[in-house]
N, C-alpha and C positions, 0 to 999 in steps of 0.2 A: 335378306341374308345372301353375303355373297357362295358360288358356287365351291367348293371344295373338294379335291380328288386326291386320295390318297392308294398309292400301289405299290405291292409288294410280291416278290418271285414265290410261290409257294407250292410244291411237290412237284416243278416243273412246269407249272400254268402263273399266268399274271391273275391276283388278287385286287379287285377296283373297289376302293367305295366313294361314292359321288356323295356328297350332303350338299342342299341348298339350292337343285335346280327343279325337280319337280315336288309334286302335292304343294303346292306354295299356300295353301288355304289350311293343311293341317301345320299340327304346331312344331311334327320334329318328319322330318323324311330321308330315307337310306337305300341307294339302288345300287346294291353289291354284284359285281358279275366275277364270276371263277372260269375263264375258259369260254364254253359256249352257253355256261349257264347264269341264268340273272335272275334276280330277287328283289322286288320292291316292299319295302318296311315302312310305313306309316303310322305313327300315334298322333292321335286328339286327343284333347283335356277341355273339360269347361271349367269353370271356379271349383273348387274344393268342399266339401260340406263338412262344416265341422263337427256335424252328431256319426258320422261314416268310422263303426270301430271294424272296418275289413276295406280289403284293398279291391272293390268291381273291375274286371276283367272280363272282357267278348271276344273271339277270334272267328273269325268267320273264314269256313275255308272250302273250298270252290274248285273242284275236280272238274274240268272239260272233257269229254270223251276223246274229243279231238289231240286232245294235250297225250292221251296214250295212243294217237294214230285211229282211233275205233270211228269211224265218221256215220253218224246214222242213216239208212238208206244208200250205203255203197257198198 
């Protein structure tokens, strides 16, 4: 998939979203950036099961201490 960059002016900061250049092993990837902040969006899918009457959903979500400045032993 080729890379794709789409940008737009929003409440006075540049809105980016990149599809196509990283996670290249999962099936869809999104790395949005507003200003100085950025977000990377990845979905996987394997085949479909066709007895599945609900839609499985995992979100795994990953606090750094670091990420709020707090660095252990300093």
């Amino acid at each position: 998939m080729s890379k794709k960059t789409y940008q737009r002016q929003f409440g006075g900061r540049t809105l980016r979203v990149e599809i196509g250049e990283m996670a290249k092993q999962a099936r869809g990837a999104a790395l949005i950036s507003y200003g100085d902040s950025q977000v990377l969006s990845v979905a996987t899918a394997k085949t479909e099961s066709a007895n599945a009457g609900f839609f499985p959903l995992m979100v795994i979500y990953q606090e750094k201490l670091y990420a709020a400045g707090k660095i252990p032993g300093g």
